[in-house]
C-alpha positions in Angstrom: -28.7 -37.3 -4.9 -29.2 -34.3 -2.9 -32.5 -32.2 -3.7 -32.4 -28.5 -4.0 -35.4 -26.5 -4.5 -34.9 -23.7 -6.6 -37.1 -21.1 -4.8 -35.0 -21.2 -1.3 -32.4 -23.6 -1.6 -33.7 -26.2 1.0 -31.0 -28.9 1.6 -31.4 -32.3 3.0 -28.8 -31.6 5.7 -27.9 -36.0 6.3 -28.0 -36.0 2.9 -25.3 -33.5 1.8 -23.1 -35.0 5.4 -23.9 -39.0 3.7 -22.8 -37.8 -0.3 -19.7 -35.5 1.1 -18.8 -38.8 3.3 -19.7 -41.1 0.4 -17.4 -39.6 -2.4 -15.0 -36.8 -1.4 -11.8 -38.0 0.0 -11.8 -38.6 3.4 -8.7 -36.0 4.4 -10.7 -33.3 6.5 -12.1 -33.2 10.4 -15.7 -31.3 9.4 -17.7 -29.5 11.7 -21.4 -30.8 12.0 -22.1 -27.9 10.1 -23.8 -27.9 6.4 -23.2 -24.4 5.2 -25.6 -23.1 2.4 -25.2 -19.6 2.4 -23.5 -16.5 4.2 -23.8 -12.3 4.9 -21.3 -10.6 6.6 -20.0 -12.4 9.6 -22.9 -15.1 9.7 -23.1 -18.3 8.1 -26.2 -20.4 7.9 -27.0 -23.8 7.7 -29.3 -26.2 6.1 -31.8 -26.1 8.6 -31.6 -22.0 8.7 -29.3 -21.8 11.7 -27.0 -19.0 12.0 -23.7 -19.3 12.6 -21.3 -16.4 14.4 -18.3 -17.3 12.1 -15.0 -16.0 14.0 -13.4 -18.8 11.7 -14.0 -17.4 8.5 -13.5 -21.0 7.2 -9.2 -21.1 7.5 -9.2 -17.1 7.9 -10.2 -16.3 3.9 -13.6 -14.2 4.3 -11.7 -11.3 5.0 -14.4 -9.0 4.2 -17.3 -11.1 5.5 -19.9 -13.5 3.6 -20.6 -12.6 0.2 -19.7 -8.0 0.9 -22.1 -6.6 -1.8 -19.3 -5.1 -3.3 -17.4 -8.1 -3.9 -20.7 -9.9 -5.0 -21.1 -7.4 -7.4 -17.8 -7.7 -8.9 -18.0 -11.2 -9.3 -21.0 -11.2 -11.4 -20.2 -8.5 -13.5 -17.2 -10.2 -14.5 -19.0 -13.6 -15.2 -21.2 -12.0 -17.6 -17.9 -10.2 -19.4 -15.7 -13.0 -19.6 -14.8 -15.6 -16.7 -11.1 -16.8 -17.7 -8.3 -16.6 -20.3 -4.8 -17.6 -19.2 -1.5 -15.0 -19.6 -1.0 -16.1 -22.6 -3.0 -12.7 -23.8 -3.4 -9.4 -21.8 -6.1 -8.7 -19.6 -7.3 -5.2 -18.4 -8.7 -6.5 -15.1 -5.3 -8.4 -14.1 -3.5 -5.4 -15.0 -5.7 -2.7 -12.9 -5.3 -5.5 -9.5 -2.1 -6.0 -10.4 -1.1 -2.4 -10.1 -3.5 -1.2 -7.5 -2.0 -4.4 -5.1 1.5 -3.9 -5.9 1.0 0.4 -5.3 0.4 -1.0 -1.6 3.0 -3.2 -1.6 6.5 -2.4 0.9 8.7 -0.1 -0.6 10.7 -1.5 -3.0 8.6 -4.3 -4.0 8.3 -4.2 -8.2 6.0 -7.2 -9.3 4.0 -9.9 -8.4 2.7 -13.6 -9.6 -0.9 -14.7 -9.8 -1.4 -18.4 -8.6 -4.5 -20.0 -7.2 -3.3 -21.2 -3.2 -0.8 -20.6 -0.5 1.0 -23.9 -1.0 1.6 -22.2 -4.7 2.4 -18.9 -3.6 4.9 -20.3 -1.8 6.7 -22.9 -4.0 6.7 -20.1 -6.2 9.0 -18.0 -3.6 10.9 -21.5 -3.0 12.0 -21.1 -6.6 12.5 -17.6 -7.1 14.5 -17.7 -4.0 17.0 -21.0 -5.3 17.4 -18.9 -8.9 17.8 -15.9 -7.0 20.6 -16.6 -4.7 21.8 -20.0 -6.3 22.0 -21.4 -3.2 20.4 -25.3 -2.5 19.2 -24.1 0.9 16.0 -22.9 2.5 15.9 -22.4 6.6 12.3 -22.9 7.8 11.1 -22.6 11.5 9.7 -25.2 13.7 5.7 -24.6 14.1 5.7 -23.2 11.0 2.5 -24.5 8.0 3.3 -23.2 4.3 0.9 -25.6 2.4 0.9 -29.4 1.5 1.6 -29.5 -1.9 5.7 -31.4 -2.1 7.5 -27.7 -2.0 5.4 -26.2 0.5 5.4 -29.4 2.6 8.9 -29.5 2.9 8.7 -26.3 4.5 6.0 -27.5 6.8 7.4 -28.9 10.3 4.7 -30.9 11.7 5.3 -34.2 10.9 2.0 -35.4 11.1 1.0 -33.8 7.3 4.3 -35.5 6.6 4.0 -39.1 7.6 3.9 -41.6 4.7 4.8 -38.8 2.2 8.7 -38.9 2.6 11.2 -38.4 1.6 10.7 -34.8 1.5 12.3 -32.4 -1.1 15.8 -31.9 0.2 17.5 -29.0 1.7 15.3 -28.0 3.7 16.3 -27.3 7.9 14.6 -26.2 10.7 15.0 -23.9 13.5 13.0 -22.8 16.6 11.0 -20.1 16.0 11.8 -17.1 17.9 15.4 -17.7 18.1 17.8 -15.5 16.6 21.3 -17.6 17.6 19.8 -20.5 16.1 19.1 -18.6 12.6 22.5 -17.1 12.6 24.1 -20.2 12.9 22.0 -21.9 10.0 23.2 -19.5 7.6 26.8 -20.0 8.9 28.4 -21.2 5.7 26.8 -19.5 2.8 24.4 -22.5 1.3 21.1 -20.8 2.6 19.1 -19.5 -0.4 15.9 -17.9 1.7 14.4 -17.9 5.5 11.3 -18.2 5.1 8.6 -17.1 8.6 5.1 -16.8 9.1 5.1 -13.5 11.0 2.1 -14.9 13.1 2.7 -18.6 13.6 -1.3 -19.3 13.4 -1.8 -23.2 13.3 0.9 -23.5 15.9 -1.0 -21.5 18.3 -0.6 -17.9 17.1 3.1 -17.2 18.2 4.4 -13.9 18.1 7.8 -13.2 18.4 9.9 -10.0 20.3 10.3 -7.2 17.5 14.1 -7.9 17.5 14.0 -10.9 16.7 12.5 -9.8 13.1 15.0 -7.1 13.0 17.3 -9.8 13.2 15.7 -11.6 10.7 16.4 -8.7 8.5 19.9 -7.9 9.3 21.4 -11.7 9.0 19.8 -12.2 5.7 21.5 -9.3 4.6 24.6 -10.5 5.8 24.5 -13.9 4.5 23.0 -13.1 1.0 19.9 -14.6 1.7 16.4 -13.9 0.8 13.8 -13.2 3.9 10.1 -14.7 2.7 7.0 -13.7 5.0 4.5 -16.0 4.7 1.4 -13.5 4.8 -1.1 -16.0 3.5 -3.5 -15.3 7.2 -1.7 -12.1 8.2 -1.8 -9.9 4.7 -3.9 -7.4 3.6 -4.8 -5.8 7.4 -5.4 -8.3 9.2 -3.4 -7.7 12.0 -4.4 -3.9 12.3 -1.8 -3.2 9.7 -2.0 -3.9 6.1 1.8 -6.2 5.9 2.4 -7.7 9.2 6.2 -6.6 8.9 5.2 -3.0 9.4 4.8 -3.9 13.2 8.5 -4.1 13.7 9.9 -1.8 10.5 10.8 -4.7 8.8 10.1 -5.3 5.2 10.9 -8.5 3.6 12.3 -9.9 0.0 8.9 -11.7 -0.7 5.7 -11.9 0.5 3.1 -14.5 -0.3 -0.8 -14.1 -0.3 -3.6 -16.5 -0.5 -6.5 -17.0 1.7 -8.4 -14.0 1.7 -6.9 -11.8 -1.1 -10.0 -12.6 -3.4 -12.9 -12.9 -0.6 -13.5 -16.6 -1.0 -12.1 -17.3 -4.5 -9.2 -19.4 -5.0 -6.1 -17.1 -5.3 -2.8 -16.8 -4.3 0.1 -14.3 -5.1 3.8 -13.6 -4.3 5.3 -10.1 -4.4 8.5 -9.9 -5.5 11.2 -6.9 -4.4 12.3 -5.3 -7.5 15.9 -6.7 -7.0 15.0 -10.4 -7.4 11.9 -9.6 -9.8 13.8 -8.1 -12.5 16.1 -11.0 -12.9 13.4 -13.8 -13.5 12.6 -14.5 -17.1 10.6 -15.9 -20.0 9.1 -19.3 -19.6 10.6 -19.3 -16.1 8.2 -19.6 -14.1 4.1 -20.3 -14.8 0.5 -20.8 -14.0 -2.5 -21.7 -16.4 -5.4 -20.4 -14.1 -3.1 -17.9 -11.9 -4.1 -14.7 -12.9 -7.6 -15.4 -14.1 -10.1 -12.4 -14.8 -12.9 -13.6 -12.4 -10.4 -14.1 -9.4 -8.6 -10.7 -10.5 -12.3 -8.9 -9.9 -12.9 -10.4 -6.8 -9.4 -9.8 -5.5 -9.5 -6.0 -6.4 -13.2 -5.3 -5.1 -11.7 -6.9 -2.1 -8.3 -4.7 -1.6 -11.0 -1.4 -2.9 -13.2 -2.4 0.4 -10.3 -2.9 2.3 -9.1 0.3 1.6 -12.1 2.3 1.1 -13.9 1.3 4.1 -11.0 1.4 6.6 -10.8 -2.1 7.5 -7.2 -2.3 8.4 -7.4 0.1 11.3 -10.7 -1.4 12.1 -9.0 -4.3 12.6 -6.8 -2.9 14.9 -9.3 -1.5 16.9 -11.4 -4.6 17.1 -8.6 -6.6 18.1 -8.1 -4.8 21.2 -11.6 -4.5 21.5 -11.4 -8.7 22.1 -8.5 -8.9 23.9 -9.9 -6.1 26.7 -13.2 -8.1 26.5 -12.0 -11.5 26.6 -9.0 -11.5 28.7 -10.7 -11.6 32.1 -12.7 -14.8 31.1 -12.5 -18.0 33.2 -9.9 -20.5 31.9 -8.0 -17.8 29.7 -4.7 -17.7 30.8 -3.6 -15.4 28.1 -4.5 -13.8 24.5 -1.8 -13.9 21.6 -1.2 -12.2 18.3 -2.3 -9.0 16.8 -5.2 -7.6 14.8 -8.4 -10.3 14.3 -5.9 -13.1 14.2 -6.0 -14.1 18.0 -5.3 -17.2 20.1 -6.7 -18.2 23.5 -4.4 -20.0 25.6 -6.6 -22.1 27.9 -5.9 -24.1 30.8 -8.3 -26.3 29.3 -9.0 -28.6 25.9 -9.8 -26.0 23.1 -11.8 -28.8 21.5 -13.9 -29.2 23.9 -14.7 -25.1 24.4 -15.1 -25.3 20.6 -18.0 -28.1 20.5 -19.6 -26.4 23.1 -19.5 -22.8 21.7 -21.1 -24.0 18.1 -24.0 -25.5 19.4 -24.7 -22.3 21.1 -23.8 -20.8 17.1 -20.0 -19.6 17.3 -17.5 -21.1 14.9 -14.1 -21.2 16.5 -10.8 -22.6 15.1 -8.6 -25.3 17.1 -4.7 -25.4 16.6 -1.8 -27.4 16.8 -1.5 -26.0 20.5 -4.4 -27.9 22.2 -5.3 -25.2 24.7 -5.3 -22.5 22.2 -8.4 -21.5 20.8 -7.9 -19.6 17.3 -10.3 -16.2 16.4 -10.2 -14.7 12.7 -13.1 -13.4 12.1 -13.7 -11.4 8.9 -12.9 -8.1 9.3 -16.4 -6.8 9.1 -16.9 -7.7 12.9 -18.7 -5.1 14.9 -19.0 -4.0 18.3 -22.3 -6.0 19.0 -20.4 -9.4 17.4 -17.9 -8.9 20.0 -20.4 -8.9 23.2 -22.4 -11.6 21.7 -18.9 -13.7 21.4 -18.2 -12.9 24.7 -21.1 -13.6 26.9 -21.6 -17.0 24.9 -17.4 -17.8 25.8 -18.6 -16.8 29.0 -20.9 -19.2 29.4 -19.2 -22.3 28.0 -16.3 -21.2 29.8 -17.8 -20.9 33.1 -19.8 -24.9 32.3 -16.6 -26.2 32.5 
C-alpha cells in the first residue's frame, strides 16, 4: 500500500503510478505526473516539483489550486453538515441557487443541481424532448458533451463510441460552423433542441463567425426548437465574459455547467429559461447527490471570487495578454478562441511540444486536432505566469 506520512505527506511516487495501474480501470492516458497538492496556479508533485498548470486538470480549477476562500468554505461546511438530498430544504442550495441564477441571461428562471457535464447535459436532452415533444436533437460534428449513453450520443467522435453502439436514437450531426446545414436539419419540424459548445475545446478550440450564432438563434425560433449551449469549459468568465453567448448577443434556451462551477468539486448544473422551466414537474426529473450542501458551498465561494475579485474581465485581459505574447513563437501558425481557453495551432505534433514543456514544469492540454495545443489555465494567472509560459514555449519550440 502506499505510505503517507502524516507530518508532510511524502508519497512513494512508483508506488502511487504501480497501485493507480494495478486497480483503477485502465480508461485514461496519465501524465507522469503524481499530484499531491496545489496553490493557485501550481501543482506539485510527489517529489516536491512544481508544476505551471495551464491545464487546470480538464479546465475545472477555475479559480486556481485550493483559493483560500474556496478552502475556507469547504471546511466550514464539512463541520456543519456535508450532504442531505432535496428531499428537504437547504439554506446553502438556496442562497447559490439564487445568487447563480441572478447572473444568469435574461430570462433564465431556474436551474438543476447535478454532479458532471455528461448529467448536465442529459438533463437538457430531456427537458428539451418534454419541452418541444419533438424525438429530435441536432448535434455538431467536433462537438464532446460527456460519455455517459445521452451525452454520448451527442458526442461525434467515434472513437469514445466504438464498441458502445447502438447509440440512443435521434440523434444527427452537422458541421460546425455552418448555418445552411442547420437550417436544413430542422427542415421538417422533428428537431426538439440544437445543442453547441460555443468554443469547440477538444476539437481544437473552434470558434465560429458571430452570425453564424445569430443564426443559431433565429432558426431555432423558427422551427420551435430549443438552442442548448454547452458552457461546461466556457461558463462562469472564462472567456473574458461571464456566458460565452454574450460575445455575439445571443442568449440561449439552456445552458449547462460543470467543470469549474464548484472549484474542483464534482458539480454540474443546467439553467433553464423561464419558458421551458415552468412547465417541468413533480417527480420529473431527479438527482440524489445533485444539489448537495458541501458542493453548493464550494460552488458559491467560487461564483463570490469570481465576482468579487474581477476574474471575468481579468480573463479577458489575460487572454490577450497570451495571444500578443505567444503569437510570434516559432511553429505557431495561429491562436484560437477567446478568454483563457486558447488553442495553438502548430505546424508541428502538439504531443510532442507537450512532453517536452512538462519536464521543463508546464502542464499543457492536447486535442482532438493534433497540432493544436490547448491553454486553460485557472483564471488566477498573472502577468509573471505568462512570461514564464512563454520563454519555456520558446524554448521547446525553438528545440524542435
Amino acid at each position: 500500500m502506499i505510505a503517507i506520512t502524516e507530518t508532510k505527506a511524502a508519497v512513494d511516487r512508483q508506488a502511487v503510478i504501480d497501485e493507480e495501474g494495478e486497480w483503477q480501470l485502465g480508461t485514461y492516458a496519465k501524465l507522469p505526473v503524481v499530484a499531491v497538492r496545489g496553490q493557485g496556479i501550481l501543482l506539485y508533485d510527489a517529489s516536491g516539483k512544481a508544476y505551471y498548470d495551464f491545464y487546470c486538470g480538464h479546465a475545472v480549477t477555475l479559480t486556481g489550486h485550493c483559493h483560500p476562500r474556496v478552502v475556507a468554505a469547504i471546511k466550514e461546511q464539512a463541520e456543519r453538515l456535508i450532504f442531505y438530498s432535496n428531499i428537504v430544504y437547504n439554506d446553502v442550495r438556496a442562497r447559490y441557487a439564487g445568487t447563480l441564477m441572478a447572473v444568469a441571461p435574461e430570462g433564465f428562471g431556474q436551474v438543476f443541481f447535478c454532479n458532471s457535464g455528461a448529467e448536465a447535459n442529459e438533463t437538457a436532452l430531456k427537458v428539451a424532448r418534454k419541452f418541444t415533444g419533438k424525438p429530435t436533437i441536432v448535434a455538431m460534428d467536433g462537438g464532446f458533451h460527456g460519455r455517459t449513453m445521452g451525452a454520448l450520443a451527442m458526442t461525434s467522435n467515434p472513437k469514445y463510441k466504438k464498441g458502445f453502439e447502438p447509440m440512443l436514437s435521434g440523434v444527427g450531426f452537422v458541421p460546425f460552423a455552418d448555418i445552411g446545414a442547420v437550417a436544413t436539419a430542422l427542415q421538417g419540424g422533428i428537431v426538439a433542441a440544437v445543442i453547441m459548445e460555443p468554443v469547440q475545446s477538444i476539437a481544437g478550440v473552434r470558434v465560429a463567425e458571430p452570425g453564424y450564432y445569430s443564426g443559431l438563434r433565429e432558426l431555432c425560433d423558427e422551427h420551435g426548437a430549443v438552442l442548448i449551449f454547452d458552457e461546461i469549459q466556457t461558463g462562469l468568465g472564462r472567456t473574458g465574459k461571464m456566458w460565452a453567448g454574450e460575445h455575439w448577443g445571443v442568449t440561449p434556451d439552456i445552458i449547462t455547467l460543470a467543470k469549474g462551477i464548484a472549484s474542483g468539486v464534482p458539480m454540474g448544473a443546467t439553467l433553464i429559461s423561464s419558458r421551458i422551466a415552468e412547465t417541468i414537474h413533480l417527480d420529473e426529473h431527479g438527482s440524489t447527490f445533485g444539489g448537495g450542501p458541501l458542493a453548493c458551498a464550494a460552488a458559491s465561494a467560487t461564483l463570490s471570487v469570481i465576482l468579487e475579485e474581477g476574474m471575468v474581465e481579468h480573463a479577458a485581459h489575460m487572454g490577450e495578454l497570451m495571444k500578443s505574447r505567444l503569437g510570434g513563437l516559432p511553429h505557431v501558425k495561429d491562436i484560437r478562441g477567446m478568454g483563457l481557453l486558447l488553442g495553438l495551432a502548430l505546424d508541428v505534433p502538439a504531443k510532442d511540444v507537450q512532453a517536452a514543456a512538462l519536464e521543463k514544469g508546464i502542464i499543457l492540454g492536447t486535442s482532438g486536432d493534433p497540432n493544436v495545443l490547448r491553454l486553460m489555465p485557472p483564471m488566477v494567472v498573472t502577468n509573471a505566469d505568462v512570461e514564464h509560459l512563454t520563454g519555456v514555449l520558446t524554448e521547446v519550440l525553438r528545440a524542435l
